[in-house]
Phi, psi and omega in degrees: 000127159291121216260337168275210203189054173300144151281127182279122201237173210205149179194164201229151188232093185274145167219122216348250192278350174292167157216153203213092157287151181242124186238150171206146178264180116026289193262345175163189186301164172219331173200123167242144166251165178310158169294131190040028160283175170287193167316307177314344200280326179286322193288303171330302180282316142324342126328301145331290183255330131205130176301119192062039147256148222289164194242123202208136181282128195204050176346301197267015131352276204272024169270322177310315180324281214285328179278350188266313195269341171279269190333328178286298200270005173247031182047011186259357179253114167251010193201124233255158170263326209292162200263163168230173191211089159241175194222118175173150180324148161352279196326295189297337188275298168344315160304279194306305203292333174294259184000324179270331125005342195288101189297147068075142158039034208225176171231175142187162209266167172327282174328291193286015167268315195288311194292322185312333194245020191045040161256050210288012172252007169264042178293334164316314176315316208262007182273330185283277179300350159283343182263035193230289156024107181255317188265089189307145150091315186296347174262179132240101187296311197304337195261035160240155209199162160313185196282308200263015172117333205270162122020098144230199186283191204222115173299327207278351173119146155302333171281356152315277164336302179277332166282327153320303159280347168301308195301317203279008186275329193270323180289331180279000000 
């Protein structure tokens, strides 16, 4: 938990059928949300994670964000530039920072996340920080997948998930 009290700034991101808020901080991105939750899915997390910092709606805040995930989900981007400002244990950023190592249209499964960080009995662990992944696609948590291939969850949803992964299989 963070003891300052950065402003948050906040926007909402149409994308076909999606709709997506988006938060950033100062120093970079911080949070994409699910597809078509309400608000509360942001007000929560912002609570959370910090507390009693002002929450302020702001688009061109959020425009370098919102044009690198519009260019991703419109098949022309495969790799975000853009800075992000997450937060979250020694473990977990160990988690996310492998998970962005994932190439552009490839998986890999928990296990071979728990070995990247040489924790190889901590795959439940690592199942745990991937589903903590405060920035959907820009970490990218969706190209982690079972041992045997199949489909598990996703905050963002399995159909999310799958559609994620359909594009990036056509695109690469």
């Amino acid at each position: 938990m963070r003891k300052d009290k950065p402003t948050i700034y906040w926007s909402q991101l149409q994308v076909k059928e999606w709709r997506l808020y988006l938060a950033c901080t100062s120093k970079g991105l911080a949070f994409v949300g699910s597809p078509n939750k309400p608000f509360d899915e942001l007000a929560e997390w912002v609570l959370k994670h910090y507390p009693a910092s002002p929450l302020v709606e702001d688009e061109q805040q959020l425009s370098p964000y919102a044009h690198e995930i519009m260019e991703y989900l419109e098949g022309t981007r495969q790799i975000f530039t853009v800075p992000c400002d997450y937060h979250g244990t020694a473990f977990q950023l160990a988690v996310w920072h492998t998970l962005c190592g994932i190439p552009y249209g490839q998986t890999k499964s928990y296990s071979d996340i728990a070995n990247a960080i040489n924790k190889p009995k901590a795959v439940r662990a690592v199942g745990a920080a991937i589903g903590a992944n405060p920035v959907l696609m820009t970490v990218p948590c969706h190209r982690v997948v079972g041992k045997n291939g199949s489909l598990t969850g996703y905050r963002g949803g399995l159909d999310m998930k799958t559609q994620l992964l359909d594009m990036e299989s056509r695109e690469s």
